[in-house]
GUKOLKOL-311285 format. One line per 8 residues: number of its first residue (from 1); their letters; for each residue y, z, x of N, C-alpha, C. Coordinates in pm, whole numbers, plus 50000, padded with zeros to 5 digits. Example, Ala and Ser with C-alpha at 12.3 -4.5 7.8 and 13.67 -1.06 7.14 Angstrom:
1 = as = 49431/50780/51319/49550/50780/51230/49670/50780/51320 | 49775/50708/51285/49894/50714/51367/50003/50787/51290
This chain:
1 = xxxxxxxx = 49881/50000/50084/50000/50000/50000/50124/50000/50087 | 50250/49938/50045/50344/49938/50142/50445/49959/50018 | 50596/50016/50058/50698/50041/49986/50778/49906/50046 | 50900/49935/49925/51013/49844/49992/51054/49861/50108 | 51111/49777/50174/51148/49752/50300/51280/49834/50285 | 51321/49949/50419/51441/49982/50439/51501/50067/50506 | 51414/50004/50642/51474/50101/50784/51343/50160/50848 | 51393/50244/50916/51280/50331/51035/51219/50401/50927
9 = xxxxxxxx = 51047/50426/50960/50991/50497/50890/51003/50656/50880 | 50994/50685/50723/51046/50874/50715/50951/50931/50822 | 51000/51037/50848/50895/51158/50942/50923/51224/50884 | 50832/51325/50792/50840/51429/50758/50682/51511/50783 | 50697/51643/50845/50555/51682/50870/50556/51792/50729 | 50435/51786/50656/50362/51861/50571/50219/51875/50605 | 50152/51972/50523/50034/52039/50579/49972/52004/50454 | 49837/51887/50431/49829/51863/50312/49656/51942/50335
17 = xxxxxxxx = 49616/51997/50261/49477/52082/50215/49442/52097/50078 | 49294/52048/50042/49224/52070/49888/49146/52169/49952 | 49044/52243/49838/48996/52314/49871/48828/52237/49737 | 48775/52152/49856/48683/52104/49826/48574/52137/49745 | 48518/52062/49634/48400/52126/49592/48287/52039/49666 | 48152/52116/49665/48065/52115/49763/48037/51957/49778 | 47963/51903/49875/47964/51734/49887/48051/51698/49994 | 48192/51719/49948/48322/51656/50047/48315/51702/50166
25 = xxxxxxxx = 48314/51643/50280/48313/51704/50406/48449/51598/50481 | 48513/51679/50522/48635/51628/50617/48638/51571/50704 | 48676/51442/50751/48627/51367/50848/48747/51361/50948 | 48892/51429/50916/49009/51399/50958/48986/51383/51130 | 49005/51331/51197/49032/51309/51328/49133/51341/51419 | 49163/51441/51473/49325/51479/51567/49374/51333/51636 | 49256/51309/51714/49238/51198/51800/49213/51046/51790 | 49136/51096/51638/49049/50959/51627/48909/50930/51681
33 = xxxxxxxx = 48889/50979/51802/48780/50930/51862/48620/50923/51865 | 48538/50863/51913/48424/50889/51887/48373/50994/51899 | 48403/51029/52089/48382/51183/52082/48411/51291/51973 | 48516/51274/51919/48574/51389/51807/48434/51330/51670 | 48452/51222/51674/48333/51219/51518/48250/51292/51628 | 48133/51221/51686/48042/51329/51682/48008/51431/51705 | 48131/51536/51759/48117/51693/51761/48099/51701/51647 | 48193/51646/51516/48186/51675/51385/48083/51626/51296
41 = xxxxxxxx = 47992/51578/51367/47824/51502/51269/47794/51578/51287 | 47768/51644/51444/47684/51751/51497/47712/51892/51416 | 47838/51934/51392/47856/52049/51374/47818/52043/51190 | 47851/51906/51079/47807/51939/51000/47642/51940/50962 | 47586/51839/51086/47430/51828/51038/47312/51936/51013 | 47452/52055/51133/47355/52141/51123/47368/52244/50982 | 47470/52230/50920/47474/52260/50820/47381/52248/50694 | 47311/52147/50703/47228/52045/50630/47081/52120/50631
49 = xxxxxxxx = 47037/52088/50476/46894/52107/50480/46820/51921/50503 | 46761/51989/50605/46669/51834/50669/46546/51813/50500 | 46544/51918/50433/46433/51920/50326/46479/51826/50238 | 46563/51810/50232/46646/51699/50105/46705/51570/50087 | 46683/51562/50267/46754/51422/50305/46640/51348/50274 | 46680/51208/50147/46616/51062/50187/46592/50966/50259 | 46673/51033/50362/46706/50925/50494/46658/50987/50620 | 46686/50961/50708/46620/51002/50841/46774/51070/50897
57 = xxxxxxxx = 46722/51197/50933/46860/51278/51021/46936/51205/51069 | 46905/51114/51171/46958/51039/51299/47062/50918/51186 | 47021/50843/51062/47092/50752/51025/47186/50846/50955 | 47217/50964/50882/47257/51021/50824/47402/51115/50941 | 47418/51084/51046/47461/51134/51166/47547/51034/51209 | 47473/50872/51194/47553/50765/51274/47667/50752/51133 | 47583/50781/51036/47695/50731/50902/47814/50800/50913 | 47753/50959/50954/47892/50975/50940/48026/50980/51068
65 = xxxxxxxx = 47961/50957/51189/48043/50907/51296/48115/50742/51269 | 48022/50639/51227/48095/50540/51220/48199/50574/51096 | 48174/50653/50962/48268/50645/50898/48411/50741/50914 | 48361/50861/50995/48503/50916/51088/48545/50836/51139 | 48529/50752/51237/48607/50610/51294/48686/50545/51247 | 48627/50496/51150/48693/50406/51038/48797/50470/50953 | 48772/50570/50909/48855/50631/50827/49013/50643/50873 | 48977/50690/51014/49043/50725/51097/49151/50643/51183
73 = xxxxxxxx = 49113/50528/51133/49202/50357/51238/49312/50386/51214 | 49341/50419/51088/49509/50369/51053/49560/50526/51074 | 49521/50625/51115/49600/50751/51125/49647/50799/51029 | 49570/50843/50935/49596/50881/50791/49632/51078/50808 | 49690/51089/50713/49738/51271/50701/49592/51345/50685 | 49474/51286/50614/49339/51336/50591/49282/51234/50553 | 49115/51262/50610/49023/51173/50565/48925/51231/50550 | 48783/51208/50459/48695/51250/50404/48600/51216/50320
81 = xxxxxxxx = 48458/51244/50332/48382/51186/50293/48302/51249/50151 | 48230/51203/50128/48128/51253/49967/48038/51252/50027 | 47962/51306/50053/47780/51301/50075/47734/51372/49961 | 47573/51328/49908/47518/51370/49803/47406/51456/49933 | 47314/51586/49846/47265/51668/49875/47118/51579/50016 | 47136/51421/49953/47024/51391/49995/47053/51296/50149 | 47166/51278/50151/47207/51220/50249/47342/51085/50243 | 47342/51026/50137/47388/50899/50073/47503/50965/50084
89 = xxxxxxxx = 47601/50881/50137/47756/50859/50146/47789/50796/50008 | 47851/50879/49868/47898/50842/49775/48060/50767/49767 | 48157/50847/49882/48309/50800/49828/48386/50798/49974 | 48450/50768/49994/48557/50804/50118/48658/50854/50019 | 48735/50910/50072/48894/50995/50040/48972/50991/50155 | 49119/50898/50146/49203/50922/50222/49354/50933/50214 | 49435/51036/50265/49564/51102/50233/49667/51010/50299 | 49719/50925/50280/49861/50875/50333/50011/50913/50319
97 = xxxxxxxx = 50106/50897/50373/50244/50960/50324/50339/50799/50350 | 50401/50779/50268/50516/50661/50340/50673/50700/50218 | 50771/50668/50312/50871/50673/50320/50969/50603/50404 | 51063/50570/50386/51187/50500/50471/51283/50607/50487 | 51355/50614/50616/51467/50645/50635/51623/50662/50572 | 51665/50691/50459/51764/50649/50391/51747/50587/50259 | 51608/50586/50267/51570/50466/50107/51528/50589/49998 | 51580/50615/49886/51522/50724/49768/51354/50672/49739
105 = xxxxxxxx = 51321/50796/49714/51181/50762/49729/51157/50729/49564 | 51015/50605/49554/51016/50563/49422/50951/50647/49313 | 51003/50603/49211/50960/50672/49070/50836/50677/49053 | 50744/50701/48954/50616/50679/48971/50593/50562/48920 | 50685/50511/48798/50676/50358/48776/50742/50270/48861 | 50751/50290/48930/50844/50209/49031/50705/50194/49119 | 50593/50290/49202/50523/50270/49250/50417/50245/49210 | 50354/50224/49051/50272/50196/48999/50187/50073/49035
113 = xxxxxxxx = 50277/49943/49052/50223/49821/49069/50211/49811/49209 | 50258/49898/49332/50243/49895/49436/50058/49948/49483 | 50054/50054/49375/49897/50080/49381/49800/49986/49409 | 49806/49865/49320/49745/49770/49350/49711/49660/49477 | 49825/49694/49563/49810/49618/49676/49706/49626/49752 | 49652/49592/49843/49584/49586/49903/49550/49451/50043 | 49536/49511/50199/49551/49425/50297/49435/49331/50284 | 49320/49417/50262/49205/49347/50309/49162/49313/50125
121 = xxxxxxxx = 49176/49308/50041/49165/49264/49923/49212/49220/49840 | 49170/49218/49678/49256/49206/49592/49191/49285/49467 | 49312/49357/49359/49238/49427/49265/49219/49332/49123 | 49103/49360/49068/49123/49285/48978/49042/49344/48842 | 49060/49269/48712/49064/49303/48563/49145/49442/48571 | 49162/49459/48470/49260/49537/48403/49255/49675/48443 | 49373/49740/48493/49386/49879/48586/49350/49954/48494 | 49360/50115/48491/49346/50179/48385/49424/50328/48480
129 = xxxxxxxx = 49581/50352/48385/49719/50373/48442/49674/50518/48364 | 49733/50590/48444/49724/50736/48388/49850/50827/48479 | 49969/50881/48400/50043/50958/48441/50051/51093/48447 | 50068/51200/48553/49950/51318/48574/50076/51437/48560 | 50060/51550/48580/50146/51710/48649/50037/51741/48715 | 50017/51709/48850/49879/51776/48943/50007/51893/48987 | 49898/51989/49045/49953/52161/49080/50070/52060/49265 | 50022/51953/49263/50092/51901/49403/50220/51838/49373
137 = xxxxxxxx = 50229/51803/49235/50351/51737/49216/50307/51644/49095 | 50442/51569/49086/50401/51435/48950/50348/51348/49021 | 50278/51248/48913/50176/51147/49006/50119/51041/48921 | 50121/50929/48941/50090/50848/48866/49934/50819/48949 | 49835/50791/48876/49693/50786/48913/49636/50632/48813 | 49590/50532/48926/49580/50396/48911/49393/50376/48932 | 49332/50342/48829/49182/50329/48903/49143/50171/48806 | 49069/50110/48926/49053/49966/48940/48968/49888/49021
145 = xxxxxxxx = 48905/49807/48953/48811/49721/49088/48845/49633/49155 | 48799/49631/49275/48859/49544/49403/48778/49491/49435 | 48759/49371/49481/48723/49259/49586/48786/49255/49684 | 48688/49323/49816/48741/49319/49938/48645/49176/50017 | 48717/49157/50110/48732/49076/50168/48638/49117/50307 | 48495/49002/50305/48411/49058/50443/48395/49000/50572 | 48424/49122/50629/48425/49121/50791/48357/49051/50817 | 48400/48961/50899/48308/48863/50993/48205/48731/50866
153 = xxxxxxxx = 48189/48760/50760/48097/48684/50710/48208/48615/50572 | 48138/48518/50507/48232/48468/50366/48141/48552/50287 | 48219/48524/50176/48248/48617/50043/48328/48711/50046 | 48287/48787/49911/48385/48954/49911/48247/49020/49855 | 48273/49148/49866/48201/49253/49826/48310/49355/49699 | 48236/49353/49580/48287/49448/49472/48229/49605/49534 | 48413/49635/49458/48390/49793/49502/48510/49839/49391 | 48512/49999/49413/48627/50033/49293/48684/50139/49355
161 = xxxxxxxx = 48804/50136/49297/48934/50254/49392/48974/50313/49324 | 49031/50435/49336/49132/50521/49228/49234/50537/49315 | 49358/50556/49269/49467/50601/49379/49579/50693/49316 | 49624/50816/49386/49703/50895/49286/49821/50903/49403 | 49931/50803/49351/50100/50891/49442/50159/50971/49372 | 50152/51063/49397/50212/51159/49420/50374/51230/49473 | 50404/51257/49429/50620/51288/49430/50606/51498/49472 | 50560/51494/49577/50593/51659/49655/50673/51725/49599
169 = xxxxxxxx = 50734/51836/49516/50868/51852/49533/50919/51878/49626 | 51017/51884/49659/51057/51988/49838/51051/51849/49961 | 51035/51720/49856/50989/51580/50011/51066/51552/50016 | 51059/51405/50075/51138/51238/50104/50995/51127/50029 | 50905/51206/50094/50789/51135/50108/50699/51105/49988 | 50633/51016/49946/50551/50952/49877/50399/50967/49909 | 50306/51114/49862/50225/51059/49913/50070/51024/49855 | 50018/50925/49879/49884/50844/49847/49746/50914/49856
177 = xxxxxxxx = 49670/50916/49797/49515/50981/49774/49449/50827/49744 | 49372/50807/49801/49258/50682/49785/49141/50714/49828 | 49074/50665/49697/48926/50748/49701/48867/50600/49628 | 48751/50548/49793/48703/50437/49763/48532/50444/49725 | 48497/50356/49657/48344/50384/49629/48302/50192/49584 | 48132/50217/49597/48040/50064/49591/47971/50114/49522 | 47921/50251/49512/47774/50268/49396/47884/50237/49270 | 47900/50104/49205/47977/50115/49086/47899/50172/48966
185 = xxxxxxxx = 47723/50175/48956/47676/50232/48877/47674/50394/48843 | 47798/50485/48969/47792/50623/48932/47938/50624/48977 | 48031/50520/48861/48146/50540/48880/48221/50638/48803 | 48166/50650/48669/48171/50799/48624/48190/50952/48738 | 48065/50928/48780/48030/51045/48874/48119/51066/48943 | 48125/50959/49005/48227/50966/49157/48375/51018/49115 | 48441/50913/48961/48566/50968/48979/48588/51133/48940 | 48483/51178/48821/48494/51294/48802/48477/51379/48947
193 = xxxxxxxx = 48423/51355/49025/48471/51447/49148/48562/51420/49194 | 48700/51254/49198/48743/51264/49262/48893/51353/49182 | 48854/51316/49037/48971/51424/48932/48974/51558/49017 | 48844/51612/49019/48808/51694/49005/48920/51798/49148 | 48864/51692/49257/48925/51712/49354/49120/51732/49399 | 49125/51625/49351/49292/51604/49311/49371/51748/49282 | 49292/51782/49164/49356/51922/49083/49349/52031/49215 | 49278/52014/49322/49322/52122/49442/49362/52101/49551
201 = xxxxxxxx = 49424/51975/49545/49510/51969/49645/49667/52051/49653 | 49668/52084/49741/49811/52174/49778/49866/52063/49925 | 50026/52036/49885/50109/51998/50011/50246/52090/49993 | 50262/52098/50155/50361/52197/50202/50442/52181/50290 | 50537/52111/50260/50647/52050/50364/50651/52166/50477 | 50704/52139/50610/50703/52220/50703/50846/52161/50774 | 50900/52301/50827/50983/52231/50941/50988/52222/51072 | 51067/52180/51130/51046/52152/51232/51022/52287/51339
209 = xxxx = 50888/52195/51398/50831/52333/51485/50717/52364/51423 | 50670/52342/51294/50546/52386/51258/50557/52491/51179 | 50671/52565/51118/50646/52684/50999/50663/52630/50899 | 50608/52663/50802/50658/52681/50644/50792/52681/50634
């Protein structure tokens, strides 16, 4: 998603935290790096009952290092994953902030149709628009299927997105929740966790230096 064009990008540091229900595991990256995913496979695998996984430990480990990676390219405020009890990667979740320098930040109808954008895709049939009071702020929440566009090979691959911007009080900033998923047959499922999730997110502008 991109805003209107209008100057140097905002900096504003906030401290954005949900307080997850079970499944979501945090993939956020300081660094980005590989090293950093796999301290963090390692440290959640062991978390894990090996009794329940459908998959083999070792693929259930790379999944989630390559998808810390990925998540992680564009330097997002948070990133995070869904795993089901058995191993299967259900959703990604990721936190963005954008703002301009001098530019008022947009309405929620003003950013509504911006939801839809997308680099590597396009969304398509009919959105389904929902205007929110989350405990984080006002928020307009956009969920829709996409045809993304595949790496290295022709075609696209169907998949479906929800996206909630969000208006901080106390900001400048605008900020984005995108929570992507392919099992479209447990799209029910998925978004009810990702509602579910939304409702506990807390952001907390900070100033400079790092306090409240």
């Amino acid at each position: 998603m991109t805003t209107p064009d209008g100057g140097a990008p905002l900096v504003e540091d906030f401290e954005c935290r949900f307080e997850f229900q079970s499944g979501w595991i945090d993939l956020t990256l300081p660094e980005g790096t590989k090293a950093e995913a796999k301290a963090l496979a390692t440290e959640v695998m062991n978390t894990l009952n090996p009794l329940a996984l459908d998959i083999e430990k070792s693929a259930v480990f790379d999944d989630m290092v390559e998808r810390a990676v990925d998540l992680n390219d564009d330097v997002p405020d948070l990133a995070a994953a869904y795993y089901t009890e058995s191993g299967q990667a259900l959703a990604n979740l990721m936190v963005d902030s954008y703002g301009d320098e001098g530019v008022a930040r947009p309405t929620r109808e003003e950013v509504q149709p911006l939801l839809l954008e997308w680099e590597n895709g396009e969304a398509t049939g009919e959105p389904h628009v929902t205007y929110l009071d989350l405990p984080a702020g006002p928020a307009v929440r956009v969920q829709s299927m996409l045809q993304v566009k595949r790496r290295f090979v022709f075609g696209r691959k169907l998949t479906e997105f929800i996206k909630y911007a969000i208006l901080p009080p106390g900001m400048a900033s605008l900020v984005v929740v995108t929570v992507t998923w392919e099992a479209i047959a447990r799209t029910e499922e998925i978004a009810a966790l990702a509602d579910e999730a939304i409702q506990t997110l807390r952001i907390t502008p900070l100033v400079p230096g790092g306090a409240e």
